[in-house]
C-alpha positions as CSV (number, residue, x, y, z in Angstrom):
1,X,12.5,11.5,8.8
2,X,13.2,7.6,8.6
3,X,10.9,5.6,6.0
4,X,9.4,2.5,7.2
5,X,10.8,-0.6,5.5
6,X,8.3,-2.1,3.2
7,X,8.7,-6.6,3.1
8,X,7.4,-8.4,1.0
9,X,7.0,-12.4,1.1
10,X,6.8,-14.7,-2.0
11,X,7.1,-18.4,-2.5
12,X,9.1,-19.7,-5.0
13,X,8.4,-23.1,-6.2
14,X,12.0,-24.7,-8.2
15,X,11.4,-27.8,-10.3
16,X,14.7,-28.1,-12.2
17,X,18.1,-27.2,-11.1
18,X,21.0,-28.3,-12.7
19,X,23.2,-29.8,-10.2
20,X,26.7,-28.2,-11.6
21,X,25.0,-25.1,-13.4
22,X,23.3,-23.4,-10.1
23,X,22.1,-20.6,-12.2
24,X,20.3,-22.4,-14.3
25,X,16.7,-23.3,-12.6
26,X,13.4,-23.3,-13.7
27,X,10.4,-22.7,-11.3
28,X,7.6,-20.1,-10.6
29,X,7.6,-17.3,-8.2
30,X,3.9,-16.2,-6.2
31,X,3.6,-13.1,-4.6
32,X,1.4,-13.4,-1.2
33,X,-1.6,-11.8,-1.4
34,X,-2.0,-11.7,-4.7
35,X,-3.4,-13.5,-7.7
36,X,-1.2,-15.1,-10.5
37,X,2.3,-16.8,-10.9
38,X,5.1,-15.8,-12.6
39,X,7.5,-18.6,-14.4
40,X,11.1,-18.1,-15.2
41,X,13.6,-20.2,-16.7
42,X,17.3,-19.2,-15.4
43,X,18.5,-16.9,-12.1
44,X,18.8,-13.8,-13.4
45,X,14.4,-14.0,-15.1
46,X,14.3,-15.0,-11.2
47,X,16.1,-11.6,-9.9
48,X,14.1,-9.4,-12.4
49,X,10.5,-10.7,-10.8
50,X,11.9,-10.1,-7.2
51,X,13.6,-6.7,-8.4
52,X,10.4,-5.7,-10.3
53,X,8.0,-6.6,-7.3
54,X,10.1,-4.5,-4.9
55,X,9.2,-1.5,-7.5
56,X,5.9,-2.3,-7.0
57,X,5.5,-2.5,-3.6
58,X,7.5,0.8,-3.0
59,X,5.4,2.7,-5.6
60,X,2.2,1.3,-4.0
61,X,3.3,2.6,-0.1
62,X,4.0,6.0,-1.7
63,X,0.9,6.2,-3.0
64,X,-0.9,5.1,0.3
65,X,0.9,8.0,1.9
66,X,-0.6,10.5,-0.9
67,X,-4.0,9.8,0.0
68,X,-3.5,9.8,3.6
């Protein structure tokens, strides 16, 4: 059986990026459809939000099918 893909869309809001240094920006990172921001201060705090929130939305799909 083929699992659905689960997408899901942020908007990321950069205010600083070095012009020769590209992985160093700093900026915040919302979710849509949720509440609260999340800051970070280089690329790779960047990739851990978007990694983490990919977690999150898998885990929360598997539960959905649980109940079902």
């Amino acid at each position: 059986m083929v699992k659905p893909l689960s997408f899901s869309s942020y908007i990321v809001h950069i205010y600083h990026l070095r012009k020769n240094h590209h992985r160093e920006l700093v900026g915040v990172l919302e979710m849509v459809g949720s509440e609260g921001k999340k800051g970070f201060t280089n690329y790779d705090e960047l990739w851990d939000i978007l990694s983490a929130g990919k977690k999150q939305s898998r885990r929360g799909n598997q539960g959905r099918r649980r109940e079902a």
